[in-house]
N, CA, C and O of each residue as an XYZ file, in Angstrom:
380
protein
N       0.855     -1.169      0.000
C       0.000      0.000      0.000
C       0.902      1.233      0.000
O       1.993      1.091      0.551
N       0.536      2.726     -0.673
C       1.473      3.338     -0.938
C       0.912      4.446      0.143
O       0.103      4.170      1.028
N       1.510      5.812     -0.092
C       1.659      6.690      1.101
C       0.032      6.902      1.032
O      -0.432      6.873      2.172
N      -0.784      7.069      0.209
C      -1.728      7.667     -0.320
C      -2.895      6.701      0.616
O      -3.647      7.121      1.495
N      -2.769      5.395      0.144
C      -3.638      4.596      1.133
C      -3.324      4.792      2.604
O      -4.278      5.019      3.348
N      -2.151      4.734      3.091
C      -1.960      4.929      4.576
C      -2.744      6.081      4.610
O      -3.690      6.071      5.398
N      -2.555      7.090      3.913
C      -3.365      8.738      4.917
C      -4.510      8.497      4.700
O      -5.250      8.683      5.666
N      -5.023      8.109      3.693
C      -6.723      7.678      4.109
C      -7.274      6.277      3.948
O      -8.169      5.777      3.266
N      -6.494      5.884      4.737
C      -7.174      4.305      5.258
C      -7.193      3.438      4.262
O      -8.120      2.629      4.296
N      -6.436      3.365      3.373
C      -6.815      2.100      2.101
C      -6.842      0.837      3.264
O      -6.789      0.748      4.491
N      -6.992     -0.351      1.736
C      -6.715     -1.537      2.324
C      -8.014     -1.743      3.271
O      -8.098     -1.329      4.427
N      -9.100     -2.525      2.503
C      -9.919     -2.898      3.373
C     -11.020     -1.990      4.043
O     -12.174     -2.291      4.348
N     -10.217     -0.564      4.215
C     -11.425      0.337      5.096
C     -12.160      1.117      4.055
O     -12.765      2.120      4.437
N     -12.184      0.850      3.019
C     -13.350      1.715      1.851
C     -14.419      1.634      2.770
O     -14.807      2.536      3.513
N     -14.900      0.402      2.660
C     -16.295      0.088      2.822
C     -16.593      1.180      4.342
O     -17.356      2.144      4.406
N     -15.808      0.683      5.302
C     -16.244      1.531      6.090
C     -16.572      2.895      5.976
O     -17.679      3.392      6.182
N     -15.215      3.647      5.529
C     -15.268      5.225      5.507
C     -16.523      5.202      4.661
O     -17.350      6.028      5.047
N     -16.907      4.461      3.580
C     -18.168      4.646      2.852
C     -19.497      5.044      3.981
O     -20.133      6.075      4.200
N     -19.517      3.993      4.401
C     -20.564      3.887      5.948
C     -20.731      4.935      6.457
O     -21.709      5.678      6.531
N     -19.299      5.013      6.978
C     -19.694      6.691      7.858
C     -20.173      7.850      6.834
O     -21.249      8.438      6.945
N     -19.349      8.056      5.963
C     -19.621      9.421      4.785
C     -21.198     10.328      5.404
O     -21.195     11.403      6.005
N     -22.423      9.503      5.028
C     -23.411     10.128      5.692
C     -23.278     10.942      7.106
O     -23.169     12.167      7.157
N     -23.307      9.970      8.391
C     -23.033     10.698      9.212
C     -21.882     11.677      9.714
O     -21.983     12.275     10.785
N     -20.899     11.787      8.961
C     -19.891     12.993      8.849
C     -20.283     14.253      8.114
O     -19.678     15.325      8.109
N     -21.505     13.903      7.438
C     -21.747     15.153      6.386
C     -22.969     15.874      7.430
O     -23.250     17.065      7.557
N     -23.442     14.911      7.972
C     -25.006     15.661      8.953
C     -24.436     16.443     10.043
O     -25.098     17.317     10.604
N     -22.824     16.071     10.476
C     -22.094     16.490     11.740
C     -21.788     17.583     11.015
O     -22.240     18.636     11.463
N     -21.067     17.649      9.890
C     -20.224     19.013      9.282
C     -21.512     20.224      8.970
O     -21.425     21.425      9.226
N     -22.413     19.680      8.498
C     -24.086     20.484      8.061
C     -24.179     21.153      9.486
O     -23.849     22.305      9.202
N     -24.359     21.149     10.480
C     -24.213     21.391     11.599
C     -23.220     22.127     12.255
O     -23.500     22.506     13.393
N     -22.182     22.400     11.822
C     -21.242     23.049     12.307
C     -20.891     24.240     11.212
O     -20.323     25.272     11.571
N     -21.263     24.008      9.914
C     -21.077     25.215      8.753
C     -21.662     26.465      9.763
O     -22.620     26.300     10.519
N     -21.020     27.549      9.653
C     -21.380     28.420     10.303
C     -22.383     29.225      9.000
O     -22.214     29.041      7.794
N     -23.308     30.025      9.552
C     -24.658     30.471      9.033
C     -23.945     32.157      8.765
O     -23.968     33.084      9.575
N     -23.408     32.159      7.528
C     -22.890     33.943      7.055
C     -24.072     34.741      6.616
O     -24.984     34.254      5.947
N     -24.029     35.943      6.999
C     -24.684     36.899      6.656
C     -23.413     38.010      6.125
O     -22.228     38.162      6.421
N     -24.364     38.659      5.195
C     -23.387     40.046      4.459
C     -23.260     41.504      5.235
O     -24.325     42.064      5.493
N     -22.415     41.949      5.500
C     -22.328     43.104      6.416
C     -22.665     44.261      5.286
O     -21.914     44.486      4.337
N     -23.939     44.980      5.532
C     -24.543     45.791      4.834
C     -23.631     46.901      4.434
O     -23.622     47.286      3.265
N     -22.802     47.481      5.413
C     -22.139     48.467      4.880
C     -20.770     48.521      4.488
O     -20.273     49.617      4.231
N     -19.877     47.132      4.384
C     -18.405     46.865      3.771
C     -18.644     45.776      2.876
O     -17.749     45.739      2.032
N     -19.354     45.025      2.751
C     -20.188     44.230      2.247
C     -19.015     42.786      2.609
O     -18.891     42.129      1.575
N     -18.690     42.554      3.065
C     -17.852     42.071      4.270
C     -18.643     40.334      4.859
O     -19.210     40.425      5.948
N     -18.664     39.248      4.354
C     -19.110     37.915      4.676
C     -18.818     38.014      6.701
O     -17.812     38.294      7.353
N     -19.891     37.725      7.015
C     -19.762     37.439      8.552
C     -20.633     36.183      9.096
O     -21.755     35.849      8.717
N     -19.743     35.519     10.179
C     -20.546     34.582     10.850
C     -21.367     35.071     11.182
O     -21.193     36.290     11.178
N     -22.995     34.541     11.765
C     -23.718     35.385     12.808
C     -23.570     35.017     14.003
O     -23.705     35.989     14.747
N     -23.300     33.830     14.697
C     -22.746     33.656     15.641
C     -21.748     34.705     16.771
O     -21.875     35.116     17.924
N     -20.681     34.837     15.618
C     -19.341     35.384     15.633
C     -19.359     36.662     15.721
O     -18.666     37.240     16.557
N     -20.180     37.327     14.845
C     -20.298     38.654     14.507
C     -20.314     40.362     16.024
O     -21.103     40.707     16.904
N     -19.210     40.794     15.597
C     -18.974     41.453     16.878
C     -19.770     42.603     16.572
O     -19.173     43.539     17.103
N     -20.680     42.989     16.067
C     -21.705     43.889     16.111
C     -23.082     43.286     15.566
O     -23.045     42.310     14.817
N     -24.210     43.823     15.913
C     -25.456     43.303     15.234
C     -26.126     44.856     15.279
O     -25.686     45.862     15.836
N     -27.200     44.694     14.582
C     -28.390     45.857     14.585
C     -29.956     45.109     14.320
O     -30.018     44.186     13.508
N     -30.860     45.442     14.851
C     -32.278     45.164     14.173
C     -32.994     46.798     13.706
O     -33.020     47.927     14.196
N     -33.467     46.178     12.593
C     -34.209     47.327     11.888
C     -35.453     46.838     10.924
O     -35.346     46.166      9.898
N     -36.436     47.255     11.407
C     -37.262     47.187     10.926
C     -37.943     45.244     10.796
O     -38.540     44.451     10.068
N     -37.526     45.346     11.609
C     -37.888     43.481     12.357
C     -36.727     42.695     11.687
O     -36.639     41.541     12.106
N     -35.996     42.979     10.930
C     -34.141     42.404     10.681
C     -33.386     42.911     11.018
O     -33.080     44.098     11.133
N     -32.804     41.603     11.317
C     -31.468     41.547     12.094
C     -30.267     41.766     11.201
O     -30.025     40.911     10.349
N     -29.463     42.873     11.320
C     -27.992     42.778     10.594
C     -26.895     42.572     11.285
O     -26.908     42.824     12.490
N     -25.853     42.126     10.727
C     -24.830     41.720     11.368
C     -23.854     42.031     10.708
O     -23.852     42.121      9.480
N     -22.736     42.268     11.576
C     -21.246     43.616     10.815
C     -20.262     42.868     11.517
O     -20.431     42.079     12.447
N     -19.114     43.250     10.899
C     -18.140     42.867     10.607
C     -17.181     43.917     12.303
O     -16.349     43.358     13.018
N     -17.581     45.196     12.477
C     -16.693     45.950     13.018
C     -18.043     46.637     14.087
O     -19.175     46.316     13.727
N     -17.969     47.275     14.974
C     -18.300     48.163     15.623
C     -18.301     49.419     14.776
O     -19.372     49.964     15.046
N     -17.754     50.044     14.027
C     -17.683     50.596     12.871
C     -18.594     50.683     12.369
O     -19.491     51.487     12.621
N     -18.567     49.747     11.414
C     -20.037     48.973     10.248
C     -20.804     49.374     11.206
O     -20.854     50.593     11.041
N     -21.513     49.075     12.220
C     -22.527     48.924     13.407
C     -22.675     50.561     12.986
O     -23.559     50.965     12.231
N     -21.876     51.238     13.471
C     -22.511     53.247     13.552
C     -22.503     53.625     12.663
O     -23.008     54.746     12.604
N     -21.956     53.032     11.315
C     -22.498     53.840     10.266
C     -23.487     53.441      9.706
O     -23.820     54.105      8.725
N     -24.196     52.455     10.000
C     -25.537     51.240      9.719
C     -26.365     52.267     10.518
O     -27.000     53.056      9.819
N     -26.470     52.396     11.801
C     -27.363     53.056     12.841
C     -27.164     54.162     12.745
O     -27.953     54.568     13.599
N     -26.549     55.315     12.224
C     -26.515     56.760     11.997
C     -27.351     56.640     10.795
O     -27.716     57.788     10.542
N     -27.975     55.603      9.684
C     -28.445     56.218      8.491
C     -29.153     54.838      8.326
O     -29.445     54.846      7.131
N     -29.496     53.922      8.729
C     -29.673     52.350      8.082
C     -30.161     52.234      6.175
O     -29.924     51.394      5.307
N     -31.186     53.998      6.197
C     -31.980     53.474      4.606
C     -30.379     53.518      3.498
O     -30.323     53.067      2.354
N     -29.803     53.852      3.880
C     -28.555     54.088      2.955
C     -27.958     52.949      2.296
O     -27.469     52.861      1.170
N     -28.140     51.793      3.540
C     -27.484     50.162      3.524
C     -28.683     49.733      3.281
O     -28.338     48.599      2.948
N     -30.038     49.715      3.157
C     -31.241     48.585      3.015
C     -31.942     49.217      2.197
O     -33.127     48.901      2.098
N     -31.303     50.486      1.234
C     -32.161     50.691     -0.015
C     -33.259     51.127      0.569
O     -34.237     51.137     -0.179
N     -33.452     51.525      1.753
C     -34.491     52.272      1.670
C     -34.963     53.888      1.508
O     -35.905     54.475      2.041
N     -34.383     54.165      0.973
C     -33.985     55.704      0.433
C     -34.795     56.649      1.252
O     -35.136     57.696      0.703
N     -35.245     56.379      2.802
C     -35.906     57.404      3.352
C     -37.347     57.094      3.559
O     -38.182     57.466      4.383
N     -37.361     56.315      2.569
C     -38.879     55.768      2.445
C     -39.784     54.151      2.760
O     -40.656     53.493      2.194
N     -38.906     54.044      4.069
C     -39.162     52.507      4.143
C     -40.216     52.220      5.052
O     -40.272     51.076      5.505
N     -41.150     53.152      5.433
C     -42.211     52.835      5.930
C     -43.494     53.099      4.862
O     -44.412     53.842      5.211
N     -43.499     52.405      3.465
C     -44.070     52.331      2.316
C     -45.824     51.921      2.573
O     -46.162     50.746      2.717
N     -46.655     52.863      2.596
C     -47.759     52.920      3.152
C     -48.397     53.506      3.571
O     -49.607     53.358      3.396
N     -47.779     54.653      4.482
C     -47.058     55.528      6.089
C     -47.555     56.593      5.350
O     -48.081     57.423      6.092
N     -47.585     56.835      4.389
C     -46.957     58.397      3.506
C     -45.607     58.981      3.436
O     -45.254     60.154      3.311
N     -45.037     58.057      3.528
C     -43.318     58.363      3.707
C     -43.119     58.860      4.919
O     -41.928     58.829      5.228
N     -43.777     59.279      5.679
C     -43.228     59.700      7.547
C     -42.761     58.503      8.253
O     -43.251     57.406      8.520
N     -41.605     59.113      8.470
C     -41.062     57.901      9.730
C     -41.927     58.051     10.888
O     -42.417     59.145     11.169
N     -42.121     57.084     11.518
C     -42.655     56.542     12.506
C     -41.976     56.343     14.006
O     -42.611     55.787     14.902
């Protein structure tokens, strides 16, 4: 058996590692961490992880910096496209 089988188990253990395959993929599905986009660097973040959050408008955002966080909350329609007008209904008055 050459180096290649030693590092992943040749010789006999196919069948097994086959076996497991499923339950290693339901364990790893489970541990993928859940990214969200940081609205204002546009910046991939865990949400877990994420050292700032905001809710607006019943969503939750999540940033990359404390940073991201105050310039999100000094202006949010700027980052969610809502150009001022995101209480659509309202007559455009914020609420």
């Amino acid at each position: 058996m050459g180096w290649l089988g030693k590092l992943f188990g040749g010789g006999g253990k196919k069948e097994e590692t086959m076996k497991m395959e499923p339950a290693l993929m339901k364990k790893h599905e489970k541990e993928v961490a859940k990214m969200a986009k940081d609205p204002v660097c546009g910046m991939e973040v865990d949400e877990k992880m994420a050292p700032a959050k905001s809710e607006h408008i019943g969503k939750t955002y999540y940033f990359c910096s404390p940073g991201c966080k105050k310039a999100f909350d000094e202006n949010p329609a700027k980052y969610t496209g809502g150009g001022g007008h995101e209480m659509a209904g309202h007559g455009g008055h914020q609420m």
